[in-house]
Backbone as JSON, one array per atom type, in Angstrom:
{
  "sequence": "XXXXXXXXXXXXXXXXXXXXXXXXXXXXXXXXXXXXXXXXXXXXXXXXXXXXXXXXXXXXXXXXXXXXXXXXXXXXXXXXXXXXXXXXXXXXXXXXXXXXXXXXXXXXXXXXXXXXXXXXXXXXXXXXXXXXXXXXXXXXXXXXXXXXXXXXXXXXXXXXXXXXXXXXXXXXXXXX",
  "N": [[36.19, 77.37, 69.49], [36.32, 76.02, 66.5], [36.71, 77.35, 64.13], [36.1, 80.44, 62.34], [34.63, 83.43, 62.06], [34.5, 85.16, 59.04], [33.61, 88.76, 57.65], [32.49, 89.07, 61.12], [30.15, 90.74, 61.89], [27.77, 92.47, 60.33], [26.47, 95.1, 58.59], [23.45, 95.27, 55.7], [22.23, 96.66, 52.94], [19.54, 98.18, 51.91], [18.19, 96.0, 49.15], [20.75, 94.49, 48.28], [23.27, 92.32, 48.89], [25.79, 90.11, 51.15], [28.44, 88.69, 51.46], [29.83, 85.98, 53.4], [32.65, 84.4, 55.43], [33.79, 81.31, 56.53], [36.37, 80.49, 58.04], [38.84, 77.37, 58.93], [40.37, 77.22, 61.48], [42.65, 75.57, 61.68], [42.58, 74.01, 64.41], [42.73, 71.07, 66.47], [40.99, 68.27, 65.38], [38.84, 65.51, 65.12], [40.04, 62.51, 63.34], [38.82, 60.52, 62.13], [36.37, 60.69, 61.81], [33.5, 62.27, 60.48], [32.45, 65.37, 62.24], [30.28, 67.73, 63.32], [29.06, 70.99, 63.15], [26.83, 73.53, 64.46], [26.2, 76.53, 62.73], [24.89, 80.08, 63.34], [23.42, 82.67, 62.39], [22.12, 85.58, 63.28], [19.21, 87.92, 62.19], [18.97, 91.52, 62.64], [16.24, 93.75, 62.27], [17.07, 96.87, 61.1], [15.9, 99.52, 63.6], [12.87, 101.1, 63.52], [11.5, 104.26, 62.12], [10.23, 107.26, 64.39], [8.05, 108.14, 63.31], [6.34, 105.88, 61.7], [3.62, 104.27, 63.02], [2.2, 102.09, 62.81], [3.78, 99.14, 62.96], [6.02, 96.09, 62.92], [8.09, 94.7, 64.05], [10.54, 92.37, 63.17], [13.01, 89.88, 64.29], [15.59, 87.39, 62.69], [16.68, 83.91, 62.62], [18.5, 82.05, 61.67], [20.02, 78.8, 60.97], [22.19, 76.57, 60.29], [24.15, 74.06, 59.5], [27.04, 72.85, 60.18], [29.63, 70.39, 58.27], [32.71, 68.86, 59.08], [34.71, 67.51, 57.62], [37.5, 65.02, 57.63], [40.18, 65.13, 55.76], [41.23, 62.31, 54.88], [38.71, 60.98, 54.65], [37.13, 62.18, 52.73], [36.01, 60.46, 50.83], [33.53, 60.47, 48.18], [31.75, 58.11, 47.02], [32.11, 56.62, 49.17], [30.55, 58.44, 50.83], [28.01, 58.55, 49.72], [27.23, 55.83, 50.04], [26.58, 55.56, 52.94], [24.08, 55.86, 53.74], [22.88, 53.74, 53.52], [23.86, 51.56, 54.75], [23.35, 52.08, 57.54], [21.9, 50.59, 60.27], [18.53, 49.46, 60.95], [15.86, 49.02, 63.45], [13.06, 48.65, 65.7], [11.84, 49.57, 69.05], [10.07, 49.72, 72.06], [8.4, 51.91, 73.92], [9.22, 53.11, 77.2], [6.9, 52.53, 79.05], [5.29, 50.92, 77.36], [3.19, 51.2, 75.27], [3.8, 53.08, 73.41], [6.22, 53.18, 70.12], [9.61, 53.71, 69.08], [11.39, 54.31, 66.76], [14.76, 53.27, 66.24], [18.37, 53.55, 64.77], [21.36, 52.68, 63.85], [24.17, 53.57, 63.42], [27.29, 52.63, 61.76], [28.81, 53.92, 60.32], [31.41, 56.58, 59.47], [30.17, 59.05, 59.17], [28.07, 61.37, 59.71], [24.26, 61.23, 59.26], [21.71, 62.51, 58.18], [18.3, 63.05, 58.14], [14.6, 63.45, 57.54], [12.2, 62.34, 56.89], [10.18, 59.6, 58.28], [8.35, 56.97, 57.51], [6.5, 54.04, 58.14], [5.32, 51.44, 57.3], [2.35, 48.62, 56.68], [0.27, 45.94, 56.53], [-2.26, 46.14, 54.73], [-2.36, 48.87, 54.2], [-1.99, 50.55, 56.31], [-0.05, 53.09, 58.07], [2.86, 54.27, 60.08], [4.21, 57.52, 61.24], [7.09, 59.95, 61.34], [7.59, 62.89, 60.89], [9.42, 65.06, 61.71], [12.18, 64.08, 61.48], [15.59, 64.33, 61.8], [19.01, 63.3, 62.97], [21.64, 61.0, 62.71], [24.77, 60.43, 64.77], [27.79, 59.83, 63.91], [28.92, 56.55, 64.57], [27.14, 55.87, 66.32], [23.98, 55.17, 68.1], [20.9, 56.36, 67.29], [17.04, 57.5, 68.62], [14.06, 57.89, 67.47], [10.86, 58.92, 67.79], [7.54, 57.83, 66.97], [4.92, 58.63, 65.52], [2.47, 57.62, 66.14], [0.73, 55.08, 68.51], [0.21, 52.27, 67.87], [1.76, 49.89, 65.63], [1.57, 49.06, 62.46], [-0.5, 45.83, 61.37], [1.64, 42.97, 60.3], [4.17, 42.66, 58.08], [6.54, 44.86, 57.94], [7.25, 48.03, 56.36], [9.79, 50.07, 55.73], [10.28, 53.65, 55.13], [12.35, 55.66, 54.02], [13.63, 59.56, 54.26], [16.54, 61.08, 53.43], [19.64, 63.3, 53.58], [21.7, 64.6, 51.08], [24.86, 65.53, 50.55], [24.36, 67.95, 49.11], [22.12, 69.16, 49.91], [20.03, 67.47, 49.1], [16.94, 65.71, 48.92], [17.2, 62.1, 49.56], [15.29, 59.34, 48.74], [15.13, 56.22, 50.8], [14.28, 52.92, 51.54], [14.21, 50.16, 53.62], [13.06, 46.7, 55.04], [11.63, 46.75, 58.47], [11.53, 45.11, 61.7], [9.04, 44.23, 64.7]],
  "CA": [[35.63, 76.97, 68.21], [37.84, 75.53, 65.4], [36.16, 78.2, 62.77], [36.21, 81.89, 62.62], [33.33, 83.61, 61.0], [34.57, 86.73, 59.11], [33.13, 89.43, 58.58], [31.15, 88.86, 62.34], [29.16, 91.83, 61.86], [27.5, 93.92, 59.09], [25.03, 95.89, 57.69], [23.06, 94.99, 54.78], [21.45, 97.66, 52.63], [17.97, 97.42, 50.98], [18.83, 95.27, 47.89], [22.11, 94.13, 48.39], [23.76, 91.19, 49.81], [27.11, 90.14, 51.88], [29.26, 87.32, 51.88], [30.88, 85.47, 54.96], [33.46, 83.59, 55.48], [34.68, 80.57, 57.46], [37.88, 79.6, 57.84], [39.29, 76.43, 59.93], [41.81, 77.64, 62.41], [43.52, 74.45, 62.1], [42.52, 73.13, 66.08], [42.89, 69.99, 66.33], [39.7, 67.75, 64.94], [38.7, 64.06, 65.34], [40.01, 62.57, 62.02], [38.4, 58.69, 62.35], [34.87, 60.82, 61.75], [32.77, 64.24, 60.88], [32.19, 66.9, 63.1], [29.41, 68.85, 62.99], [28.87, 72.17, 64.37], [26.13, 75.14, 63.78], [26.29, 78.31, 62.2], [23.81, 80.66, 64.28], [23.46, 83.65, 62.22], [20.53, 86.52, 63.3], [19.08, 89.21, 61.63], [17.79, 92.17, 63.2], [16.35, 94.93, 61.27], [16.76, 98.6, 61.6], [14.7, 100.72, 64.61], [11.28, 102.18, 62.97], [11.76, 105.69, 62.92], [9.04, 107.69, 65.2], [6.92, 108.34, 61.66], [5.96, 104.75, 61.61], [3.22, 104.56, 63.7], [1.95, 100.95, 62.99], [4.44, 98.36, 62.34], [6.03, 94.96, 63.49], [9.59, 94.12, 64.03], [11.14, 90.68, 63.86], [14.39, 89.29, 63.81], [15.03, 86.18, 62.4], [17.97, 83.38, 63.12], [18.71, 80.79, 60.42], [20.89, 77.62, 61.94], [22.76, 75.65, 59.34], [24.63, 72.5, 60.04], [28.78, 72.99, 59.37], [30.3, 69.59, 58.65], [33.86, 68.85, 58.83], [35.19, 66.09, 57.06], [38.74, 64.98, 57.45], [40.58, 64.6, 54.3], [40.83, 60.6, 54.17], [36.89, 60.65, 54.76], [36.24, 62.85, 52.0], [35.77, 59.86, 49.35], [31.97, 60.84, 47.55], [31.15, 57.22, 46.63], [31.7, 56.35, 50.72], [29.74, 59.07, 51.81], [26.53, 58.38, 49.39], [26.73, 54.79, 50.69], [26.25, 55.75, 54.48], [22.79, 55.79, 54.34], [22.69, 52.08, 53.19], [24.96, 50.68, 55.93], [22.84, 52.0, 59.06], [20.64, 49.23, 61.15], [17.45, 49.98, 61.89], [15.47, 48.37, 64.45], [11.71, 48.98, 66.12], [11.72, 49.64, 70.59], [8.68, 49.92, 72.69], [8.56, 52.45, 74.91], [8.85, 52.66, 78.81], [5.16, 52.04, 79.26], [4.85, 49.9, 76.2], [2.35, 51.25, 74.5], [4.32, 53.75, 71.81], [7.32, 52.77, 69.62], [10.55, 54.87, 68.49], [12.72, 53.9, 65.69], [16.09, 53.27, 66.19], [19.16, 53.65, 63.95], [22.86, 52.05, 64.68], [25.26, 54.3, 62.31], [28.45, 52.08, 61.66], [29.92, 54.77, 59.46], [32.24, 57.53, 59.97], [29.66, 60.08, 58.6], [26.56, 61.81, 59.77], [22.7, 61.11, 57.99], [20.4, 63.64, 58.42], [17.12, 62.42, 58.03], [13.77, 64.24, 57.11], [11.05, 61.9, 57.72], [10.16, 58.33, 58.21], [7.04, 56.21, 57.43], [6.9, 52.63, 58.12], [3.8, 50.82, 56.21], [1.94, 47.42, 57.07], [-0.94, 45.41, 56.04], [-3.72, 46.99, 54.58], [-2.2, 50.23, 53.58], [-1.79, 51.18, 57.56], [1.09, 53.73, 58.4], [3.07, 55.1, 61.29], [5.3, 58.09, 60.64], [7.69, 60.68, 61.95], [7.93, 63.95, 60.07], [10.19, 66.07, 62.23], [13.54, 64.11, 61.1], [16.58, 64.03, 62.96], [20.22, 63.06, 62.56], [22.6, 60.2, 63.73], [25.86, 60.56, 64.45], [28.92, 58.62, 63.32], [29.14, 55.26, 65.32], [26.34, 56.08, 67.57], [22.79, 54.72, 67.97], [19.95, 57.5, 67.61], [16.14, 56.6, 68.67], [13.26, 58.71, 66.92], [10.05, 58.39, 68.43], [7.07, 57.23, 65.73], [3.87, 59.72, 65.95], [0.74, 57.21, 66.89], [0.71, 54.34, 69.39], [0.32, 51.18, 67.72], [1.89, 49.52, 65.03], [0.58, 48.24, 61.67], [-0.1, 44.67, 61.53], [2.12, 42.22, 58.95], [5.44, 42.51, 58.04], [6.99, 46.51, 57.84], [8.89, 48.67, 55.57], [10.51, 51.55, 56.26], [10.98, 54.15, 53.85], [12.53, 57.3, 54.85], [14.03, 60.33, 53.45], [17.95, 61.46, 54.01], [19.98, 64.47, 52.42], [23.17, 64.25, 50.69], [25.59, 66.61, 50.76], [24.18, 69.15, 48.18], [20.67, 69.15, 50.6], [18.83, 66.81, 48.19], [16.12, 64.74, 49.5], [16.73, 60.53, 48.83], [14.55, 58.39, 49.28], [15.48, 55.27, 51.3], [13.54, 52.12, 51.76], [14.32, 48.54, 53.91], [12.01, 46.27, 56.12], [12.0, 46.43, 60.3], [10.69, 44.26, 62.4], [9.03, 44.35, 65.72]],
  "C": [[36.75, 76.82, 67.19], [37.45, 76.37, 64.26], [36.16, 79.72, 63.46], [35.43, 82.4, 61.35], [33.76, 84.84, 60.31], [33.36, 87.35, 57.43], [31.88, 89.17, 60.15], [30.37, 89.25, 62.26], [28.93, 92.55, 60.96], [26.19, 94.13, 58.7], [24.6, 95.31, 56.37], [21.97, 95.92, 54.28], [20.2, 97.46, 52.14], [18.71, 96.59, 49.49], [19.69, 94.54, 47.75], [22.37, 93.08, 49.14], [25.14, 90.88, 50.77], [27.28, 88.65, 51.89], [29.9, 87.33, 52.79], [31.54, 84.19, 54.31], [34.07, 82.31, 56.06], [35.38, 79.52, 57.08], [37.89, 78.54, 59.28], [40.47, 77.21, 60.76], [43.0, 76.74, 62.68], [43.2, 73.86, 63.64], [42.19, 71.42, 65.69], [41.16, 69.23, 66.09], [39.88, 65.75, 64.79], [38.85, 63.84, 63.51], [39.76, 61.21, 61.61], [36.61, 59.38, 61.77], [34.37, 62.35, 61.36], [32.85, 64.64, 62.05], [30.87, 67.62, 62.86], [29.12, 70.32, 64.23], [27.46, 73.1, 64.11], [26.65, 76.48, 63.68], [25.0, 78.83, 63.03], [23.95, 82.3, 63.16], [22.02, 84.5, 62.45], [20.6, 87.87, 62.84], [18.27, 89.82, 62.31], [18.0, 93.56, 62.3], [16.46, 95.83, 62.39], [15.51, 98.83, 62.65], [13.74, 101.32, 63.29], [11.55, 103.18, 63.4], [9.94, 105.87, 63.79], [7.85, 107.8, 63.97], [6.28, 107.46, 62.07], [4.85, 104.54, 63.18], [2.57, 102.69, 64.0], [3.59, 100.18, 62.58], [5.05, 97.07, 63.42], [7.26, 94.61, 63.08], [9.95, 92.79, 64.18], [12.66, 90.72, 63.75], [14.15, 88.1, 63.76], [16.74, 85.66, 62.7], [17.7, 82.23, 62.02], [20.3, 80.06, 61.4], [21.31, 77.23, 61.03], [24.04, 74.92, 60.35], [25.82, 73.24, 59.47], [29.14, 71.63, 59.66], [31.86, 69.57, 58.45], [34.25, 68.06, 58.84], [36.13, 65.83, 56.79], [39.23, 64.57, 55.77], [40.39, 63.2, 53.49], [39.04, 60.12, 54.48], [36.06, 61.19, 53.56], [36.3, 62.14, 50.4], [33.72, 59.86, 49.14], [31.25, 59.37, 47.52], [30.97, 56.54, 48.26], [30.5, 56.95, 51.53], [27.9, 58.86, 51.32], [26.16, 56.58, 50.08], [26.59, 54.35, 52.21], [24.7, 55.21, 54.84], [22.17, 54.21, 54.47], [23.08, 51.19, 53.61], [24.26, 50.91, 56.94], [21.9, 50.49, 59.18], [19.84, 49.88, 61.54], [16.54, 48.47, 62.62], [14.16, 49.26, 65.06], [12.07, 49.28, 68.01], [10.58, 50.31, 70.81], [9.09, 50.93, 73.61], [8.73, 52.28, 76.26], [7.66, 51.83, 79.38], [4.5, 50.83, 78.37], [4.11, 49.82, 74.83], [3.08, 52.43, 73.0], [5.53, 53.05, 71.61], [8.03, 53.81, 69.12], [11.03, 53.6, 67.74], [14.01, 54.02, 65.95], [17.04, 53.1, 65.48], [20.47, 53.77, 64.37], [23.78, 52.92, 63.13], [26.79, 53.93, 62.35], [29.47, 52.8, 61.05], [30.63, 55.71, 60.16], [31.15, 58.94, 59.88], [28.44, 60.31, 59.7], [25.44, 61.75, 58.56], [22.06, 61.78, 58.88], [19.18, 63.17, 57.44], [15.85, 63.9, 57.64], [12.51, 64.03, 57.64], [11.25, 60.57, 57.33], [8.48, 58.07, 58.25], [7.26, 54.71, 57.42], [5.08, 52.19, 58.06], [3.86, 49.42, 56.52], [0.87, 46.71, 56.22], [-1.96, 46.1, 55.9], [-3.78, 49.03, 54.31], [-1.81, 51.21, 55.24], [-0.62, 51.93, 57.42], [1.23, 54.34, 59.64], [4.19, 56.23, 60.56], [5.68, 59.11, 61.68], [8.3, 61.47, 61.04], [8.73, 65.16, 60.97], [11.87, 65.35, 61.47], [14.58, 64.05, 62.1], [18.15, 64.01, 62.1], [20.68, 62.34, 63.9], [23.67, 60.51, 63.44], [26.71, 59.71, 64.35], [28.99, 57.82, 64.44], [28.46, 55.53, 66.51], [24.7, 55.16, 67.17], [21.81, 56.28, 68.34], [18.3, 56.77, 67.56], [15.21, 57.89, 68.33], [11.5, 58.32, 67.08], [8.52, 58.4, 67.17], [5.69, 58.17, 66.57], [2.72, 58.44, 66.43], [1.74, 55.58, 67.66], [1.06, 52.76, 68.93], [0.91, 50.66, 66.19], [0.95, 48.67, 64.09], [1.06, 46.85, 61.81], [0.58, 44.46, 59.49], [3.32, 42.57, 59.1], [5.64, 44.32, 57.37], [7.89, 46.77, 56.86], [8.65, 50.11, 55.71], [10.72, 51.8, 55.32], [10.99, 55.82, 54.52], [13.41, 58.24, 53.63], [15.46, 61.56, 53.99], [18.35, 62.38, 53.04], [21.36, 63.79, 52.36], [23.76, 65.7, 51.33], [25.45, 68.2, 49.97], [22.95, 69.59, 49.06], [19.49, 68.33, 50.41], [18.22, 65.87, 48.84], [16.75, 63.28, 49.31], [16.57, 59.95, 49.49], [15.29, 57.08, 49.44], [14.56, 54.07, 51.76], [14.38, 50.7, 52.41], [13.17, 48.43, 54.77], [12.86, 46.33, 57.4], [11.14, 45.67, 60.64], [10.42, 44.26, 63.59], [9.7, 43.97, 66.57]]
}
């Protein structure tokens, strides 16, 4: 791993919080494009003493995205206009009968997506609320929740994060 998480391990008292750290180790990194990696951090509480006679333990795991963005990539006005450079495009399934969305990402960057709705004649919609992410100079295909497409001519309007987490909204037409 090109990161080092410090502190790895710690306690956290009732109330109180802890900061971590990660540093780059310098390893070598693709510098034509991001990176992305995950953070995996899990929490497990304290053992119930014997007292406790009812109760219900969880642990929990929070995932966050780490990107790493070479220096000559890290111009702001490039990276908000990523989302506005992909191609999208409609494909039928194996069988024929469902459609995925597809998205050609010419940039250097990663778009992380949220959800998509693509709207037709007569107020019809198909959509895909799980989201996703393409990666830099790849094609990613996102499969559209019901079977058939609305009739008429389509527009896509979906919803991508920046770099702070913020929702924005994105709109062009696809076509079957």
């Amino acid at each position: 791993m090109p990161f080092v998480l410090t502190p790895p391990m710690f306690r956290i008292d009732p109330g109180k919080g802890q900061t971590v750290r990660l540093l780059y180790n310098q390893s070598p990194m693709p510098q034509d494009r991001e990176s992305v990696y995950w953070l995996n951090m899990l929490e497990v509480p304290p053992k119930a003493s014997d007292e406790d006679v009812n109760y219900i333990q969880m642990a929990f795991r929070t995932r966050i995205k780490v990107f790493f963005r070479p220096k000559e990539l890290n111009v702001q006005e490039k990276v908000q206009e990523a989302a506005a450079q992909l191609k999208w495009s409609l494909a039928k399934s194996a069988g024929g009968k469902a459609y995925s969305l597809e998205v050609s990402n010419p940039t250097p960057y990663h778009v992380s997506f949220m959800r998509f709705k693509i709207e037709g004649a007569g107020g019809k919609s198909v959509t895909n609320d799980d989201g996703g992410m393409v990666e830099p100079m790849k094609t990613a295909s996102f499969p559209l929740d019901a079977g058939e497409l609305p009739p008429g001519p389509l527009k896509l309007t979906y919803n991508w994060l920046n770099d702070f987490g913020a929702a924005i909204a994105g709109e062009t037409q696809v076509s079957k």
